[in-house]
C-alpha positions in Angstrom: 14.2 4.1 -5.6 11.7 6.9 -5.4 12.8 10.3 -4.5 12.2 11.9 -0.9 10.6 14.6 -2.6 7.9 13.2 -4.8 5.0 14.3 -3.4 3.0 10.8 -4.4 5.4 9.1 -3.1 5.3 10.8 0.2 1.6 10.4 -0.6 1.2 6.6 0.1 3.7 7.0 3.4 1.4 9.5 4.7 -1.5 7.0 3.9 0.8 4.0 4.8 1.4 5.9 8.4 -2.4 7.2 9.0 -3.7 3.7 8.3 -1.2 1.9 10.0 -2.1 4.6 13.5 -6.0 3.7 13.0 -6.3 0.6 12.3 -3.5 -0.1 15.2 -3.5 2.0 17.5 -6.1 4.6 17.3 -9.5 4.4 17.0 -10.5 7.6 14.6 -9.0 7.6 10.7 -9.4 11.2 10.3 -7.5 12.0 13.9 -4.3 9.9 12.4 -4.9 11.9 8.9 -4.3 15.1 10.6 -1.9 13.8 12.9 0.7 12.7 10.2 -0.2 15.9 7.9 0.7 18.2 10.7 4.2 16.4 10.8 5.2 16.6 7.1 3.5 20.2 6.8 5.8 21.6 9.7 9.1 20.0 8.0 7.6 21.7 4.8 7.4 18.3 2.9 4.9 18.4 -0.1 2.8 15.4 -0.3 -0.4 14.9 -3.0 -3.6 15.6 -0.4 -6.0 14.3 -2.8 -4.1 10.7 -3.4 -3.7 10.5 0.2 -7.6 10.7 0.9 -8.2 8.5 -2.1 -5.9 5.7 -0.6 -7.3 6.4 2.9 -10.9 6.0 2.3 -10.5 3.5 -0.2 -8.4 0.9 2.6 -11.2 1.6 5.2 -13.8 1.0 2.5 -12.8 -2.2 0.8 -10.8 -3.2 3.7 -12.8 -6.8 4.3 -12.6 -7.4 0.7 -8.6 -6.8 0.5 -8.5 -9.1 3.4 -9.9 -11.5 1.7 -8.0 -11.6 -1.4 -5.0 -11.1 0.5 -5.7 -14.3 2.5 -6.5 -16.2 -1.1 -3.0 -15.7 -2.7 -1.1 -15.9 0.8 -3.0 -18.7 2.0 0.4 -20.2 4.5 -0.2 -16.5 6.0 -2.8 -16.3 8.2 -4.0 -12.0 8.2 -3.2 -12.4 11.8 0.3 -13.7 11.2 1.6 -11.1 8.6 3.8 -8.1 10.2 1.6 -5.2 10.7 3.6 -2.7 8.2 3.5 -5.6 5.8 -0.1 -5.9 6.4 -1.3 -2.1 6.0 1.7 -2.0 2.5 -0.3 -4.7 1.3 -3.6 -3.2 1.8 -2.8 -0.1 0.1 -1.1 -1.8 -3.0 -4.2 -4.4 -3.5 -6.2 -0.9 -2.9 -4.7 0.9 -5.8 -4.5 -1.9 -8.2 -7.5 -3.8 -8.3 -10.3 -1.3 -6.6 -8.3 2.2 -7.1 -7.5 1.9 -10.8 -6.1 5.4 -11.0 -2.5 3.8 -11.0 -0.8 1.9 -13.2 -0.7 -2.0 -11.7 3.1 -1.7 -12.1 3.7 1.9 -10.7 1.5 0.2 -7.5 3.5 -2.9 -7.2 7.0 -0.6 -7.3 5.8 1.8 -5.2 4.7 -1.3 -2.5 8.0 -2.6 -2.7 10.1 0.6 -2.0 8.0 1.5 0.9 8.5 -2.0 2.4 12.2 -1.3 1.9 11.8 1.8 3.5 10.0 0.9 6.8 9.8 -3.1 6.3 11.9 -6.1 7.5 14.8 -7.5 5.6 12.4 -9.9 3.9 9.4 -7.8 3.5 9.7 -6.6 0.0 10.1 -9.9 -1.1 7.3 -11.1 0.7 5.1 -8.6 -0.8 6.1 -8.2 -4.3 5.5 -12.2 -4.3 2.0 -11.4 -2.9 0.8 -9.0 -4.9 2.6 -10.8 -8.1 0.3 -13.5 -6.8 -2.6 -11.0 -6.9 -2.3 -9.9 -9.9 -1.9 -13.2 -11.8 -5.4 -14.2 -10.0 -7.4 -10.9 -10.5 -5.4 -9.4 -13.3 -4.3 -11.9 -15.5 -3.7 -9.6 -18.4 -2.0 -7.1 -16.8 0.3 -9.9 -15.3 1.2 -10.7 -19.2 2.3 -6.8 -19.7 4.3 -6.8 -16.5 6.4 -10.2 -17.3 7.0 -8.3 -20.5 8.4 -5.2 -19.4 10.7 -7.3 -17.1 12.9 -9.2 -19.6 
């Protein structure tokens, strides 16, 4: 489990929370940004500003495309029907692997399912370690070869 105090790791919560506020809730990315910043900056927690915009503006760029591959390797889950947190864990994951490509597919996938641990239901980081598995044996067929590897 990742430490509290990694700053990438509180990284994609701060992303996970500011996407999660705008695209549910409130209607300006940048206003959620700050909103969440000020929060970990006044409890002194140190956080990666630079992977946090990456992951931010990436989500709300390729967001219609994510959707779409999303909906391709969880076809019995309509976008509609996945729980919200999953939803926005999912978006950032597929983000960072297959559009981002500054993080190891692996480090993405571990991260995704330790944050759905973290704020997830029960079943949620099953659910999307099985996705993104699913993901990356579609779009990242090699990369699914290293990772089966690594795992024995």
């Amino acid at each position: 489990m990742k430490s509290d105090t990694d700053p990438r790791h509180t990284s994609r919560k701060l992303a996970l929370s500011s996407i999660f506020s705008w695209q549910f809730a409130e209607p300006n990315l940048e206003e959620c940004v700050a909103t969440s910043k000020e929060i970990l900056e006044s409890e002194g927690i140190e956080y990666d500003n630079e992977l946090t915009k990456f992951i931010v503006d990436g989500v709300k760029t390729h967001s219609s495309e994510i959707d779409r591959i999303i909906e391709e390797c969880a076809p019995e889950w309509p976008i509609d029907k996945i729980a919200k947190i999953d939803l926005v864990i999912l978006r950032i994951a597929i983000f960072e692997t297959l559009f981002g490509k500054k993080t190891p597919v692996k480090v993405a996938i571990d991260e995704a399912v330790e944050i759905a641990k973290e704020f997830g239901n029960d079943t949620s980081h099953k659910f999307i370690n099985g996705v993104l598995g699913a993901v990356v044996e579609k779009y990242m067929p090699e990369e699914a070869d290293t990772i089966k590897t690594e795992e024995k």
